[in-house]
C-alpha positions in Angstrom: -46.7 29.9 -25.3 -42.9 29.3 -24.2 -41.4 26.6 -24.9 -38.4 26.9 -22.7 -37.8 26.7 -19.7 -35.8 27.4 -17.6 -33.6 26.9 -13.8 -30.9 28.5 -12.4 -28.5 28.5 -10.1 -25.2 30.9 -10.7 -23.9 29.7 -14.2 -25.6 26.2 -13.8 -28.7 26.4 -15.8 -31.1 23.4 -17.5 -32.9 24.5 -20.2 -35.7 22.1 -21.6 -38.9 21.8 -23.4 -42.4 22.3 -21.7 -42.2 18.7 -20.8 -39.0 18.8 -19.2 -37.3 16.9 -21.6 -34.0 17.9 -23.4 -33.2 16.8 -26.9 -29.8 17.2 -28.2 -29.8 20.6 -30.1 -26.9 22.3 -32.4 -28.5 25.5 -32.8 -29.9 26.3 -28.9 -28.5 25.5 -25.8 -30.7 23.3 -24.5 -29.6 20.9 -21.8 -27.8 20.7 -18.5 -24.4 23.7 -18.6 -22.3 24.6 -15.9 -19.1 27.2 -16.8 -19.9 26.9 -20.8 -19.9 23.0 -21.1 -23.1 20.9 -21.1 -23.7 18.1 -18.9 -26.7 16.6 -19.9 -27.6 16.9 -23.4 -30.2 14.2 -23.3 -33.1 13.5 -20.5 -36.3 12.4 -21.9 -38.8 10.9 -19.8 -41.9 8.1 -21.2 -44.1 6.5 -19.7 -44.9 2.8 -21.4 -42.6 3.8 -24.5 -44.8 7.1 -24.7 -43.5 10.7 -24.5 -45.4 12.9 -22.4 -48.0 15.8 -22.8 -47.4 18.6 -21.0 -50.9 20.0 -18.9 -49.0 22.7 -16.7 -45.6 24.4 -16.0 -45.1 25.7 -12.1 -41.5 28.3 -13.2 -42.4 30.6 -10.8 -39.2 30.2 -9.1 -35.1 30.7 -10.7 -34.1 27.5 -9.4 -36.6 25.0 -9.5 -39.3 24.1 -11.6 -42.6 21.0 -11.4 -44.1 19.4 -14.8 -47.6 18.2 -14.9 -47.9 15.7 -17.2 -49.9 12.6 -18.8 -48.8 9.8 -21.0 -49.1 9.8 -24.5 -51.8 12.4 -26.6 -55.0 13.4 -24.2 -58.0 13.6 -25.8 -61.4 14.5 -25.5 -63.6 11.2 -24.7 -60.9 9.4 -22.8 -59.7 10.0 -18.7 -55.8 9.8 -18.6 -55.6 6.7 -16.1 -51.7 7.6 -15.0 -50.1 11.6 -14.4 -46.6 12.3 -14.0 -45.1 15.1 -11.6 -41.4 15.9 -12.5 -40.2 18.4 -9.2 -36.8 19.8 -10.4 -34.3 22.3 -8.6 -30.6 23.1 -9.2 -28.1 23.9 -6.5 -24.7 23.4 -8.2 -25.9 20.1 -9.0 -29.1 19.2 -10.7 -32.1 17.0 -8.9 -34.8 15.7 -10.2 -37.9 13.9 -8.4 -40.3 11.6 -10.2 -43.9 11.0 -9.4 -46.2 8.6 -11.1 -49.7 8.5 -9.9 -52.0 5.7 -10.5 -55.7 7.4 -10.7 -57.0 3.9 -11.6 -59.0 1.4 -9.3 -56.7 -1.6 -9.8 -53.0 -1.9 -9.8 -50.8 -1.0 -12.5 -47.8 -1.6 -13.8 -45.8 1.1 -15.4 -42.4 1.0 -17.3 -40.3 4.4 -16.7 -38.0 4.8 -18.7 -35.5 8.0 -19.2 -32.9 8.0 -22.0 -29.8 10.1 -20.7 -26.7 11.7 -23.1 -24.0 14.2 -22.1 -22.0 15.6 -25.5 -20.1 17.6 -23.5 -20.4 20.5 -25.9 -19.0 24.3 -25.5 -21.6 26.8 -25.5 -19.7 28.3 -28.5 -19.5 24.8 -30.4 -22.8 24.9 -30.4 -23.2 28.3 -31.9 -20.9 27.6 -34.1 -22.0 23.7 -35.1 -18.3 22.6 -34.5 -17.2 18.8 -33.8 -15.6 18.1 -30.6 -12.1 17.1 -30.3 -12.0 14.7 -27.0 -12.8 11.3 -26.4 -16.2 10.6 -24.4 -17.4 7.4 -22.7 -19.9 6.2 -20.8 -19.8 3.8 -17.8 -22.9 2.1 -15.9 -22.4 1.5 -12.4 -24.8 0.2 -9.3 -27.8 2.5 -9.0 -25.2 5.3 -11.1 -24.6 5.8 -15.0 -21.6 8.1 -15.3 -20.4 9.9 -18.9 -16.6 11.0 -18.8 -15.0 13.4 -21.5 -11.0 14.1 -21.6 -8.9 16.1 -23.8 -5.6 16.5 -23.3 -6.2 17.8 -19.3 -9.5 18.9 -20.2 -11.7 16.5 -18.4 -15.6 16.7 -17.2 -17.9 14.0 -16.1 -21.6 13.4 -15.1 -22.7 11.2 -12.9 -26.3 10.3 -12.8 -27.1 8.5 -9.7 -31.1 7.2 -8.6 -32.6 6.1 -5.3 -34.8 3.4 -6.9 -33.6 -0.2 -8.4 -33.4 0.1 -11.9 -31.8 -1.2 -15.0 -29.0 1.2 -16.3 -27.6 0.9 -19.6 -25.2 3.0 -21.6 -28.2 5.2 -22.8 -30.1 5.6 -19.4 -32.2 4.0 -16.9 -35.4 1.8 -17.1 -37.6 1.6 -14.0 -40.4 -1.8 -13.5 -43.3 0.1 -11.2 -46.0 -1.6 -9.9 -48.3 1.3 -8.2 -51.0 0.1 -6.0 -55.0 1.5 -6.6 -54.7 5.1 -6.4 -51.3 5.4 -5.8 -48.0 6.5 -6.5 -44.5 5.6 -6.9 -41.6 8.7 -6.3 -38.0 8.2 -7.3 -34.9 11.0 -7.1 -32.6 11.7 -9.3 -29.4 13.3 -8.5 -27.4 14.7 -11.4 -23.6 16.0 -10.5 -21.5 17.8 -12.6 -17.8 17.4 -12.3 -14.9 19.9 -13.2 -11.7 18.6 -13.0 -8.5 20.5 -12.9 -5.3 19.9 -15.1 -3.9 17.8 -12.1 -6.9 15.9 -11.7 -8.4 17.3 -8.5 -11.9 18.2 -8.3 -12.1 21.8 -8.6 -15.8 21.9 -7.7 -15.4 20.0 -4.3 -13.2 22.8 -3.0 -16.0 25.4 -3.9 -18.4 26.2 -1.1 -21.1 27.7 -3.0 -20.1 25.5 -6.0 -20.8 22.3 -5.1 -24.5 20.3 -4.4 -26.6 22.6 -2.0 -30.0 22.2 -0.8 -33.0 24.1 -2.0 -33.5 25.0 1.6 -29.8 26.6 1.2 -30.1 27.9 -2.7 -33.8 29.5 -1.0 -32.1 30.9 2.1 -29.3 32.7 0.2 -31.8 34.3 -2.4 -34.1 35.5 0.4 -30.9 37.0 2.2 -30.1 39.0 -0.8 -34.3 40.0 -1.3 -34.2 40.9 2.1 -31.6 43.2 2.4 -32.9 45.4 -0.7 -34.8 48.6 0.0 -38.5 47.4 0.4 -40.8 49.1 -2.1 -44.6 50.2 -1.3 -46.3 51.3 -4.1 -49.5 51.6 -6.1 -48.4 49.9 -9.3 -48.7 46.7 -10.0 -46.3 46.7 -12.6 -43.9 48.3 -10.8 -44.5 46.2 -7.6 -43.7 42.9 -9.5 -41.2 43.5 -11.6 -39.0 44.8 -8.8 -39.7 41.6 -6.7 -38.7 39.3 -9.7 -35.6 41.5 -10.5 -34.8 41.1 -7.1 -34.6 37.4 -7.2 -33.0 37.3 -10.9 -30.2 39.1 -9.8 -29.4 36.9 -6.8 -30.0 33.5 -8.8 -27.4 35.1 -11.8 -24.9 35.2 -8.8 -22.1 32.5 -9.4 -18.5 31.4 -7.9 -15.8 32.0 -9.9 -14.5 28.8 -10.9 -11.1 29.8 -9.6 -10.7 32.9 -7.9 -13.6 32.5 -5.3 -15.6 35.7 -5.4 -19.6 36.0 -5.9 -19.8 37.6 -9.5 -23.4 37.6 -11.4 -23.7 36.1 -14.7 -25.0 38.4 -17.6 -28.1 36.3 -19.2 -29.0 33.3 -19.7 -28.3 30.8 -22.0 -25.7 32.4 -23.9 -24.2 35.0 -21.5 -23.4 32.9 -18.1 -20.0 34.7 -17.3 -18.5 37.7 -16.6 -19.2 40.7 -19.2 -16.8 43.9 -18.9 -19.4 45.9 -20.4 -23.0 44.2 -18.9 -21.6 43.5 -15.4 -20.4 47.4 -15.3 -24.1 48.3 -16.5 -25.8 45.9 -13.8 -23.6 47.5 -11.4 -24.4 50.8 -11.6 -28.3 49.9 -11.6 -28.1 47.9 -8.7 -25.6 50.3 -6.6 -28.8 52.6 -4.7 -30.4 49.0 -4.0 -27.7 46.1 -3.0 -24.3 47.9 -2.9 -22.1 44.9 -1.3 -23.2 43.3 -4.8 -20.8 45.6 -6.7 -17.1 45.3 -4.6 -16.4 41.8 -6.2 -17.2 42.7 -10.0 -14.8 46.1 -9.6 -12.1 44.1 -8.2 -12.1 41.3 -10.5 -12.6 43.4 -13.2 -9.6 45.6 -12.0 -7.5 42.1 -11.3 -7.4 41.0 -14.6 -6.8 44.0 -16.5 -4.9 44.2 -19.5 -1.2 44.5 -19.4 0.0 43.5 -22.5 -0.4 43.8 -26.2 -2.5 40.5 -27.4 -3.5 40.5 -30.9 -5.8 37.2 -30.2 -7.6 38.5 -27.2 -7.9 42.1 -29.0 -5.6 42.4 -25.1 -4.1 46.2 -24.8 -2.3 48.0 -21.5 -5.0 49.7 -18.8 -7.9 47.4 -21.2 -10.9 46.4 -19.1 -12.1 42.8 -20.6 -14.8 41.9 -22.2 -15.8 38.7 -21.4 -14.6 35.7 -19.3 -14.8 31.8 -20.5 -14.1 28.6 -18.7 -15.0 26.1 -21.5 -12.9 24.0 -23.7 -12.5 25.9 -26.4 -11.9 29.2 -24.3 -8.9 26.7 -23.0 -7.5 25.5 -26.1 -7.8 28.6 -27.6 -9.6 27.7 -30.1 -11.8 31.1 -28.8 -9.8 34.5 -27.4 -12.2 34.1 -24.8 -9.5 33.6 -21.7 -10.5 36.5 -21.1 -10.8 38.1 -24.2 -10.8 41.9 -24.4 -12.5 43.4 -27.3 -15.1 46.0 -26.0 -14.2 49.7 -26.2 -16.5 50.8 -23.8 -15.5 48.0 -20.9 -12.7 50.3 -20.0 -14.2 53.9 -19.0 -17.4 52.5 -17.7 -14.8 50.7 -15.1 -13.6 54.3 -14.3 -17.3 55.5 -14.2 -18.7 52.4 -12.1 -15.6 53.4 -9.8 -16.7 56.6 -9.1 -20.4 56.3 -9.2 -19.6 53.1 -6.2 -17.6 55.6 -4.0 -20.3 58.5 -4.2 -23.2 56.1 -3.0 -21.1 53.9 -0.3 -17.9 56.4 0.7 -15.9 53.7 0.6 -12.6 55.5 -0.3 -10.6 52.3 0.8 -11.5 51.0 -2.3 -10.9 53.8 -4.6 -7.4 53.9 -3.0 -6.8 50.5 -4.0 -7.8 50.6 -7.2 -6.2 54.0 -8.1 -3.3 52.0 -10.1 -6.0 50.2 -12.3 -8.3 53.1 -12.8 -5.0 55.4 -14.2 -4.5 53.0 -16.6 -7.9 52.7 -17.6 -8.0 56.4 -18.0 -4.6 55.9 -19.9 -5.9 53.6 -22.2 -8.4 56.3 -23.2 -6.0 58.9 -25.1 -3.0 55.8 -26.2 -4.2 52.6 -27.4 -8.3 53.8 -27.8 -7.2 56.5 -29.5 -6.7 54.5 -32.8 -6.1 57.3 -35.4 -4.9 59.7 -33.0 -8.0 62.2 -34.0 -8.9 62.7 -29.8 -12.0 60.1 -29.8 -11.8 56.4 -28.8 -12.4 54.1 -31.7 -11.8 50.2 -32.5 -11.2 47.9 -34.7 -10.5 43.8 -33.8 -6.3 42.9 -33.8 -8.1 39.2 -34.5 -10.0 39.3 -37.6 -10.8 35.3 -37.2 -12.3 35.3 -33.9 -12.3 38.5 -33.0 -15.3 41.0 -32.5 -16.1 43.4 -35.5 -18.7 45.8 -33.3 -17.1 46.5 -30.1 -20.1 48.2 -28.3 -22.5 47.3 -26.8 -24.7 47.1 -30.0 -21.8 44.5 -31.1 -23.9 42.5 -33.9 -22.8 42.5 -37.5 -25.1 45.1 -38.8 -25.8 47.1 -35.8 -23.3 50.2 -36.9 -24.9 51.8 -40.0 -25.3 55.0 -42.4 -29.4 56.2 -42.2 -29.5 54.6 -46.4 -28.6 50.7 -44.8 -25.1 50.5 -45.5 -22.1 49.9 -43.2 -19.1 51.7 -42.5 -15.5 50.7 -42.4 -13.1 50.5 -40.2 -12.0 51.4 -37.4 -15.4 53.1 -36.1 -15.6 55.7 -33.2 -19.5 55.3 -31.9 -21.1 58.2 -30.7 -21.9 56.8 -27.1 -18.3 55.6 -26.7 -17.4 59.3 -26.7 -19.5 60.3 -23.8 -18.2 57.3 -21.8 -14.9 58.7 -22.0 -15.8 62.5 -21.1 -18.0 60.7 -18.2 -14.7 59.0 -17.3 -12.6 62.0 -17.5 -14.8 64.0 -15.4 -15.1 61.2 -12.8 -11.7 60.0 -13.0 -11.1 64.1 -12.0 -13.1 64.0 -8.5 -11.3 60.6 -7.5 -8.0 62.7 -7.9 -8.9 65.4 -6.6 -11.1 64.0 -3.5 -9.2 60.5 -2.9 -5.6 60.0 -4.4 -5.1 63.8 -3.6 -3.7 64.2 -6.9 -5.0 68.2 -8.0 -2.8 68.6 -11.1 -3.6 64.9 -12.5 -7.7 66.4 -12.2 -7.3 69.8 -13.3 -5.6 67.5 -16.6 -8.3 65.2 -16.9 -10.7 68.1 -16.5 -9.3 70.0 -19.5 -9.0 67.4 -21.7 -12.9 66.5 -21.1 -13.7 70.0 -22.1 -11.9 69.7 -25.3 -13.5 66.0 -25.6 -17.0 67.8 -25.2 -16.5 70.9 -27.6 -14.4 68.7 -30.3 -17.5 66.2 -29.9 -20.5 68.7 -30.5 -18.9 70.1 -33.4 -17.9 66.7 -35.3 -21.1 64.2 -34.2 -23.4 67.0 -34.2 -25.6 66.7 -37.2 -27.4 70.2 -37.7 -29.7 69.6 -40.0 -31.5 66.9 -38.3 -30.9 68.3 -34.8 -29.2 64.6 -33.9 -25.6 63.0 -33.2 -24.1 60.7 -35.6 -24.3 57.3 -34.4 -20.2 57.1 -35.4 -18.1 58.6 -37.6 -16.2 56.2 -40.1 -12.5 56.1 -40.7 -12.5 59.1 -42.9 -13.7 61.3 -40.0 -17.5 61.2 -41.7 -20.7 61.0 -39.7 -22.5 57.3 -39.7 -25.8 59.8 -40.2 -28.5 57.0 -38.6 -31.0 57.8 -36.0 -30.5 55.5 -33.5 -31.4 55.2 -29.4 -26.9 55.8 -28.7 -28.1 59.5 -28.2 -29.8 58.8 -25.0 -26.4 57.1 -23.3 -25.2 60.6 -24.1 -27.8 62.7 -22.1 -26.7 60.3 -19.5 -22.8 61.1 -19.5 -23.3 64.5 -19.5 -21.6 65.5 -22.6 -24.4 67.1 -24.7 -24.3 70.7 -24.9 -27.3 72.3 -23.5 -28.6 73.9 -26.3 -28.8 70.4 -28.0 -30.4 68.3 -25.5 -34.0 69.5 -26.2 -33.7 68.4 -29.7 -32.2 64.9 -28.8 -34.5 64.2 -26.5 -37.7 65.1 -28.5 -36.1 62.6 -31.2 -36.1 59.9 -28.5 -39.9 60.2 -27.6 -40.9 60.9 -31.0 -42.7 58.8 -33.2 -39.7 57.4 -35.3 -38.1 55.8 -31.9 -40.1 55.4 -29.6 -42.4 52.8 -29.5 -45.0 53.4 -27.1 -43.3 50.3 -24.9 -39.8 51.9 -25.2 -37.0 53.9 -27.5 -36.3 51.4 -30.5 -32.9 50.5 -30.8 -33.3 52.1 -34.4 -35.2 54.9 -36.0 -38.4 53.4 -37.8 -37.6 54.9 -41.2 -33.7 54.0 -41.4 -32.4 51.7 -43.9 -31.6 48.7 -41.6 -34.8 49.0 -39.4 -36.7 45.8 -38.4 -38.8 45.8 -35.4 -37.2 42.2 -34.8 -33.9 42.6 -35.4 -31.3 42.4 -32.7 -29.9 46.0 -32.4 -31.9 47.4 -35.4 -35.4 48.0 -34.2 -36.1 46.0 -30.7 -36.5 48.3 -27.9 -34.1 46.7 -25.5 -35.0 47.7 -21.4 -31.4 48.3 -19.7 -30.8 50.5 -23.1 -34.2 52.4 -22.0 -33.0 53.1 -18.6 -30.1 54.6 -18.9 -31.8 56.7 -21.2 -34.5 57.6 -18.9 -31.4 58.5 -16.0 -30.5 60.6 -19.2 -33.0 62.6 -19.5 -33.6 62.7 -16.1 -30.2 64.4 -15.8 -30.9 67.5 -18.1 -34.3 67.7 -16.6 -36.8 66.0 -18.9 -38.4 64.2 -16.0 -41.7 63.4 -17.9 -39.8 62.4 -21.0 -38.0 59.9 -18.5 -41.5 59.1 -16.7 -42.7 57.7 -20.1 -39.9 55.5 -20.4 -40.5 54.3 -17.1 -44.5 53.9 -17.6 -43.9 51.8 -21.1 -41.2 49.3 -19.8 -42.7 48.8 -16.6 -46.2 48.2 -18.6 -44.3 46.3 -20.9 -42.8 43.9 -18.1 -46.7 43.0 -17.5 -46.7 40.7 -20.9 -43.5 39.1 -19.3 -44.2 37.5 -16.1 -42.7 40.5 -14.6 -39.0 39.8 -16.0 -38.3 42.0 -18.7 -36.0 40.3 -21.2 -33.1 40.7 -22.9 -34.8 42.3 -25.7 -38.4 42.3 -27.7 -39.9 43.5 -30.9 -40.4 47.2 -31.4 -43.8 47.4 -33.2 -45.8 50.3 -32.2 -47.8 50.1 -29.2 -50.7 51.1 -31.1 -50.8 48.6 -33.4 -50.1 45.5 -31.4 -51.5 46.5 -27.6 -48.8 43.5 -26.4 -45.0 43.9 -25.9 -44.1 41.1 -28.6 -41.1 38.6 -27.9 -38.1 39.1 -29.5 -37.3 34.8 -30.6 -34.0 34.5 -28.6 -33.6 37.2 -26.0 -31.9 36.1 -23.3 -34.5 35.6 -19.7 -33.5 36.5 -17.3 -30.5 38.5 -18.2 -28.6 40.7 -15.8 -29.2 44.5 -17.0 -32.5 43.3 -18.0 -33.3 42.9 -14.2 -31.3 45.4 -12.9 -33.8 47.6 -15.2 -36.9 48.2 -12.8 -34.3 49.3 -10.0 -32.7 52.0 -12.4 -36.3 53.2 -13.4 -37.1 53.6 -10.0 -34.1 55.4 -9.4 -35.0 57.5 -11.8 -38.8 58.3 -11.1 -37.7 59.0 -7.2 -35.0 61.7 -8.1 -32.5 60.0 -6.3 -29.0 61.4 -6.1 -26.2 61.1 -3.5 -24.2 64.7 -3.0 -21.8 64.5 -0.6 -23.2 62.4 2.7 -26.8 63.3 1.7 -28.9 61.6 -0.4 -31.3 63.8 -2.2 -34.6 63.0 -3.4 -36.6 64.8 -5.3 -39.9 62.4 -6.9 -41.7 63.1 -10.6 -43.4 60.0 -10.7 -45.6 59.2 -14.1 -49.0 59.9 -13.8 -51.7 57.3 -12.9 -49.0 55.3 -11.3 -50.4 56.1 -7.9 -48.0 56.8 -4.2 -44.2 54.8 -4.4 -42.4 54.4 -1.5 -39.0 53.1 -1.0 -37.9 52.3 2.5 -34.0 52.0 4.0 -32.3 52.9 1.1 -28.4 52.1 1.7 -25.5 54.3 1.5 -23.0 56.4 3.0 -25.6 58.3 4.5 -26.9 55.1 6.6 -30.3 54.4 5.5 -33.4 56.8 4.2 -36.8 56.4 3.0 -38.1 58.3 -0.2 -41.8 58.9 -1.0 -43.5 59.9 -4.2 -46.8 59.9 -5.9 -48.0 60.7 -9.4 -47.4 64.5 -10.2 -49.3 67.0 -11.7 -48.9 70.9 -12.1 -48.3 72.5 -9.4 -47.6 69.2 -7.1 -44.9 69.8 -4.5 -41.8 67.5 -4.6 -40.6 66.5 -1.9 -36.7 65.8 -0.7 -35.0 64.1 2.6 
């Protein structure tokens, strides 16, 4: 059984326990957080001085959320007398409506009481257990308890305001009911978080979709986005749901940035509710055949605050696409490089790919034009500052050994980066994956010059030097006596010899010779990777494997379909359909929303796709997941203003269709069905 849960709205989330209560935690982010500080970090609710039990959870929605409950323990031999409703939604603020029901013949009185507390905490304080610097204080008011925190210009409040009389201390609000036979007695909370500039203005109340809105409003706005997606017909149930619940994911994970004013998405809740470099790029390119006005505002913030300087703290370089955008205290103080801080190395030629990948699905060379100055020095970052030992490959290594990153892609944990035998490598490190992005890049970067800044020399350069990246690369990562690609090679120039799932992101960039990509991908759907739910993160029989382990044995979903889109791309469509088939059955034993992550036991032996303990749910590529599949198991491809479509869905997952797909090309309809020998495909 979960138990969190969770609401959403942008980067305002709640997270509490199954009986809606929050308890102040140092390890989890539980609580009320809007851009990386918390708000509430205490709401518990009794009922007579009893906490309540929890009988059912309605979370069927992102942003809102209703508690059944009854006071104290239930048992067996005894009616509960009294229930509890708690009807909660978020909207840039957070609401919260109480209903006690009296199920006894006689009138009762009830005292309500909820115990409030706002620490004010950084999400990265509470990762890292660290004491806060400011000064907080609490003030009750009439019919309003409001908790204020300032440091030094740094200054958040909460204001807790209720539509029933009550007494309000400096710990929360007690409420006398009297409920008639039968009855009931409904109160509303309204909980507003306030952001407050260095000036003292209220930033929030200048923010259109970041201030209070309606549920009717938060619920108008997600259906817009729902309906404007391609709608999908299909036989599989799997399928059929998880596309519906990525939909609305991905519009809750929308949020206004805090001061620029453009819709970005969020990567994953609760540790991820910012802009990512790397995960926004990703989400991007899954969601481009499907909602393609999603991507314009995550290209051109990413290109706005491109590197332009050398900045040892925020690992910062010229042409550098960040990493990862903070607005909490300690991103302000600098106490954290995260403002933004820059240390990915892939960030920077998945810009250049995303860049391309946009203009050959929408034609919208207006953009591409723009951007031309931004994606040159992306490319240029490539061969100068990536280049770290000047050996041709991109490699990193943090300028910020305190706060810095050590792994710098997208398998950026601790251990994640490892020899086959367990142990870890030095550095600077040059992953294997990183290298295709680049060639990808290259290659990309090429038709942009050569088809929109009308630069022929500049492509016919960026050509030749993807060649060489391509034959240097399947000579040195090659390992021929496995018939696999390093996942790195180490400082010395020496192959980091695990087996690991990188080697499917480079079926997808195009860089494997041919004559190699049968061999990777029969590693990728055999027995030591791939799970039966999806392609482990990590062999099964390498040193560091644990089936519950972050990056060394989960089976993570966006990592699965890009590798499926990989192997579709040299032709392994039925390699690619058993991706598709064991995520999307996977999603089944998640509501539909595939998380960030979980465990990569054999199918086989546990017939359920186990939890990983803290993936993130929802989480942006996790969502944009069943719209890459799809892609994928529909064939679809844009070439010049056509879109082709050519179908290999998995068998036993009946007839898909996918109606008013967007693009250049206006809008089409593809159709498939489960193939066998000797089925036609069929194209439009």
């Amino acid at each position: 059984m979960k138990e969190q849960v969770s609401i959403l709205d942008g980067n305002t989330f709640l997270v509490s326990d199954r009986r809606g209560d929050i308890e102040r935690s140092q390890d989890f982010p539980t609580g009320l957080f809007s851009f990386d500080t918390r708000f509430l970090s205490t709401w518990v609710l009794t009922v007579d001085g009893q906490r309540l039990h929890p009988l059912s959870v309605d979370d069927a929605f992102s942003n809102r959320t209703r508690f059944f409950l009854v006071p104290g323990p239930p048992t067996h031999y005894l009616d509960a007398k009294a229930s509890v409703i708690r009807s909660r939604s978020i909207g840039g603020s957070f609401t919260e409506e109480l209903t006690v029901l009296n199920h006894s013949g006689r009138k009762v009185e009830f005292v309500v009481r909820i115990d409030m507390g706002a620490d004010f905490a950084d999400v990265f304080e509470i990762k890292q257990s660290r004491r806060k610097q400011g000064r907080a204080i609490t003030a009750p008011g009439e019919n309003e308890l409001r908790f204020t925190y300032r440091r030094e210009g740094f200054h958040r409040e909460t204001v807790v305001r209720t539509d029933a009389e009550a007494t309000i201390d400096p710990t929360g609000m007690t409420f006398h009911v009297r409920i008639d036979p039968h009855g009931e007695w409904i109160s509303q909370l309204d909980v507003d978080t306030v952001i407050y500039g260095a000036r003292g203005e209220n930033i929030r109340a200048n923010l259109p979709l970041g201030a209070s809105r309606s549920i009717a409003e938060i619920n108008a706005e997600h259906d817009e986005v729902v309906e404007r997606a391609p709608k999908l017909g299909c036989d599989c149930e799997p399928l059929a749901g998880a596309y519906l619940r990525s939909l609305n994911d991905l519009a809750a994970l929308r949020y206004e940035s805090i001061a620029l004013g453009v819709r970005l998405m969020a990567a994953g809740l609760p540790w991820f509710m910012t802009l990512f470099g790397r995960d926004s790029i990703f989400t991007s390119l899954q969601v481009l055949p499907f909602l393609p006005d999603l991507v314009p505002p995550t290209i051109t913030m990413l290109a706005g605050l491109q590197g332009f300087r050398v900045d040892d703290f925020r690992d910062e370089e010229p042409g550098k696409i960040l990493h990862e955008l903070r607005y909490g205290e300690t991103a302000g103080f600098e106490e954290q490089p995260h403002s933004p801080y820059y240390g990915s190395v892939d960030s920077t030629p998945l810009f250049v790919i995303l860049l391309d990948e946009y203009e050959r699905w929408t034609g919208d060379v207006a953009l591409v034009r723009r951007l031309e100055a931004p994606a040159r020095g992306a490319l240029d970052w490539i061969d100068t500052y990536g280049d770290l030992l000047g050996t041709g490959y991109v490699w990193y290594q943090t300028r910020n050994p305190e706060t810095g990153l050590g792994n710098q892609c997208w398998k950026d944990s601790w251990d994640a980066i490892s020899y086959s035998d367990g142990r870890l490598p030095g550095f600077p490190r040059a992953t294997c994956e990183t290298q295709g992005y680049a060639y990808d890049a290259k290659m990309r970067g090429a038709r942009l010059a050569r088809t929109v800044w009308n630069d022929p020399a500049y492509a016919e350069r960026l050509e030749r030097e993807a060649a060489e990246l391509k034959e240097r690369f399947n000579r040195d990562f090659w390992l021929p006596d496995r018939e696999f690609y390093a996942l790195a090679l180490d400082p010395d120039g020496r192959p980091v010899d695990a087996l690991s799932s990188n080697i499917g992101h480079l079926l997808w960039s195009g860089i494997v010779d041919e004559n190699k990509a049968g061999p990777v991908a029969a590693h990728l759907l055999g027995p030591r990777l791939f799970s039966g739910w999806g392609v482990r993160t990590l062999a099964d029989d390498q040193g560091r494997y644990n089936p519950i382990g972050y990056h060394v044995g989960t089976v993570w979903p966006f990592d699965n379909s890009f590798i499926a889109w990989g192997l579709w791309r040299y032709g392994f469509r039925e390699e690619a359909g058993r991706i598709c088939e064991g995520i999307l059955s996977a999603s089944r034993h998640f509501g539909g929303r595939l998380p960030e992550a979980f465990a990569g036991y054999e199918r086989g032996l546990t017939d359920y796709a186990v939890e990983y303990p803290t993936a993130c749910s929802p989480q942006a590529w996790s969502a944009g997941t069943p719209l890459l599949l799809l892609r994928v198991m529909l064939g679809m491809e844009p070439q010049g203003e056509h879109l082709i479509i050519d179908p290999a869905v998995p068998e036993g997952m009946g007839q898909v269709e996918l109606l008013d797909i967007p693009g250049r090309w206006g809008l089409v309809d593809a159709l498939g069905r489960s193939r066998t020998a000797g089925d036609p495909v069929r194209r439009r």
